[in-house]
C-alpha positions, 0 to 999 in steps of 0.5 A, a space after each residue: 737816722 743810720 745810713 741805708 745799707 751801702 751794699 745795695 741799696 735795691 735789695 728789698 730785704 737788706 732795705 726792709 731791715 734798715 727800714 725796722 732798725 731806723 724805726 728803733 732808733 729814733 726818738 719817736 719809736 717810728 719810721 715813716 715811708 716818705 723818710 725811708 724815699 728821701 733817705 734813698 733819693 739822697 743815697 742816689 738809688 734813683 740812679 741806678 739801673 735796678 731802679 730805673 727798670 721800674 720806670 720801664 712804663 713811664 720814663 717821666 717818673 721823678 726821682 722821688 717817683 721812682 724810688 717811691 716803686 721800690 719802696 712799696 716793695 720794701 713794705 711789701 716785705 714787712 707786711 709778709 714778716 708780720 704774717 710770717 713772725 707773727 708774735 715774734 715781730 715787735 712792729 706795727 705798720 700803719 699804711 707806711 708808717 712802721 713803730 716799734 711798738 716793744 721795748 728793747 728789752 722785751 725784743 732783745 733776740 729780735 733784735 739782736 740778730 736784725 742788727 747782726 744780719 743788716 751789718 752785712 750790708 754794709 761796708 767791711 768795717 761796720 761788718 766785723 764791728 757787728 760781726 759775734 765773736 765765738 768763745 765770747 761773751 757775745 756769742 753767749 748771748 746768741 746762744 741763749 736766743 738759739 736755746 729760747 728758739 729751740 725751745 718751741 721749735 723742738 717739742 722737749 727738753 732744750 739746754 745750752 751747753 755751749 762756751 763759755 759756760 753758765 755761771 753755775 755749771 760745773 768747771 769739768 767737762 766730765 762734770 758738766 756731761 754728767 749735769 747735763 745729762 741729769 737735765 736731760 734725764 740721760 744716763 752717761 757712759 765712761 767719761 774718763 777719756 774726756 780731755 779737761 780742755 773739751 770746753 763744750 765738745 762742739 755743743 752749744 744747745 741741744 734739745 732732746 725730745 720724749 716720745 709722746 706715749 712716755 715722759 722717759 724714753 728720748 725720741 729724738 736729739 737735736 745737737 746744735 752748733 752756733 756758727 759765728 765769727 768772720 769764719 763761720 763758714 768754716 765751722 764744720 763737722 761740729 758737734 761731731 755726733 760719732 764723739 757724742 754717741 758713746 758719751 750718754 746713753 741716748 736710745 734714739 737717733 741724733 740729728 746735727 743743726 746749724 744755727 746762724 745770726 743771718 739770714 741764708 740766701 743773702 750770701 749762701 743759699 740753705 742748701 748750700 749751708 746744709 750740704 757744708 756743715 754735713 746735712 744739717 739742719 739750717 737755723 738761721 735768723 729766719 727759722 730762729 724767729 719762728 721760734 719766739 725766742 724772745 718768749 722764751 728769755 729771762 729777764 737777765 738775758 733780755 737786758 744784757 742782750 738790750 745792753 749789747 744792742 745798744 752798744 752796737 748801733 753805734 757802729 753804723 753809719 750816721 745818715 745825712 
C-alpha cells in the first residue's frame, strides 16, 4: 500500500486520488473503504481539528468513527468523477469497494497524470521525482495525452508539434513548419528568417478547426503550450501568437492554451493560471480528462506511458 498524501490528509480530493492509485497498485486490482479508514487512523488524522470538526454533534465518536465521516466524503468525490469523466474514468465502485477495472495500458493518460498531480501532495522529494521534466522524453508522452485530449475537445485537425520531435518529422524548423502546415492543410508564408535551433517555436499541439459549412476553410486555431517542470509556472507568453501569425497562412483567428499535468485550484486557481499565461485557455488534469485522450492513443504510446507509470509509483512512499 503507498502512504496517504502527507500534504494533508483532510483534503478530500488529494484523499480521493491516493485512494484510485492504491487501488492500482495492489495485487487485487482493489481498494476497500475500511483499508482507506485504517490507513488514515494510522497516519493520525483522527487528531487533527479538520477531522475533529466533523464530530461537532457527537464528541463520543472513535477515532475509527470519525475518519470514517471523512471517508464518505472521499467517496463522495469518486462518485462525482465518475459522472464527470464518464468513459475516461478506469474505476468501478462497489458501495466502498474501488476497482481498477482497465488495464494500465488502456488507461495510461489517466493514469499518468493521477500519479503526477497526487505527487503534490507530498513531500518535496516525492514531488520532483514525479514532477515531467520539459524537452524530455517524458514531457513527449504528456504532450501525446495533450494531443489525444484535444482531439475531441476541439472538433478539427490536432497535431503535436512539440519538443522533442516525432521520429518521423523533419529535423529543420522551416521543415517541420512547412509539414506541419500540409497536415493542416495551411499554406506557409517566408520561412527564411526561421532560426535552425527554433526547436518547436513555443508549440507543443495545435488544433486547427474548419468551418462546418467547408471541409477547406480554417475556422478557428488553438496553439497550445504544455506547462511542466518544477517552474512551469514560469512558462509565459509561449506560443507567441504575434511569431506565429506571419509564418502560415492561417485566415482565422488564433487562440492561445495552457495545458497542465495538475489539477488547478490545488495551488493556483483557473483564473489565476489564465490571467498569468496571457488569457489563455486552461487545459488542466480536469478538462484534459474530459477529452478521453486514452481514446484517442496508439498502442505504442499507451505502453511506453504504462512503462513510465510503473517507473514512478516507486517513487511514493510505502504505507505501514
Amino acid at each position: 500500500m503507498i502512504a496517504p498524501p502527507e500534504r494533508s490528509l483532510t483534503e478530500i480530493d488529494y484523499l480521493a486520488d491516493w485512494f484510485e492509485l492504491c487501488a492500482i497498485t495492489e495485487a487485487a486490482g482493489e481498494f476497500a473503504g475500511a483499508e482507506v479508514i485504517d490507513a488514515l487512523v494510522a497516519s493520525g488524522a483522527a487528531e487533527l481539528k479538520e477531522v475533529r470538526a466533523l464530530a461537532a454533534d457527537d464528541e463520543q465518536l472513535s477515532s475509527q468513527e470519525l475518519v470514517s465521516r471523512l471517508v464518505e466524503n472521499v467517496i463522495g468525490t469518486i462518485q462525482g468523477r465518475i459522472v464527470r469523466w464518464g468513459s475516461a474514468y478506469p474505476f468501478e465502485l462497489d458501495v466502498d469497494v474501488l476497482r481498477f477495472v482497465k488495464t494500465l495500458e488502456d488507461s495510461a493518460a489517466y493514469v499518468l497524470l493521477l500519479a503526477v498531480d497526487l505527487g503534490t501532495g507530498y513531500s518535496r522529494g516525492v514531488q520532483q521525482a514525479l514532477t515531467i521534466q520539459a524537452d524530455s522524453d517524458e514531457g513527449r508522452l504528456f504532450e501525446k495525452v495533450v494531443e489525444a485530449s484535444q482531439a475531441n475537445l476541439f472538433a478539427g485537425h490536432t497535431v503535436r508539434f512539440g519538443w522533442p520531435r516525432e521520429a518521423t518529422w523533419p529535423t529543420h524548423p522551416r521543415d517541420r513548419v512547412q509539414h506541419l502546415a500540409d497536415l493542416l492543410g495551411l499554406s506557409v508564408n517566408d520561412l527564411s528568417e526561421l532560426a535552425s535551433d527554433a526547436k518547436d517555436v513555443g508549440l507543443d499541439v495545435i488544433t486547427v478547426g474548419t468551418d462546418p459549412a467547408s471541409d477547406s476553410q480554417a475556422w478557428y486555431a488553438v496553439l497550445t503550450q504544455c506547462a511542466v517542470g518544477a517552474n512551469w509556472m514560469g512558462k509565459t507568453g509561449q506560443p507567441e501568437l504575434a511569431e506565429w501569425l506571419p509564418m502560415l497562412h492561417w485566415k482565422t483567428n488564433l487562440f492561445r492554451a495552457v495545458a497542465i499535468a495538475r489539477t488547478a485550484g490545488r495551488t493556483y486557481t483557473v483564473e489565476r493560471i489564465r490571467r498569468h499565461f496571457g488569457n489563455a485557455i486552461v487545459l488542466d488534469r480536469s478538462r484534459l480528462l474530459l477529452g478521453r485522450p486514452d481514446e484517442g492513443l496508439d498502442d505504442t504510446t499507451r505502453i511506453e506511458i504504462a512503462d513510465l507509470c510503473r517507473s514512478r509509483f516507486t517513487a511514493f512512499p510505502p504505507g505501514a
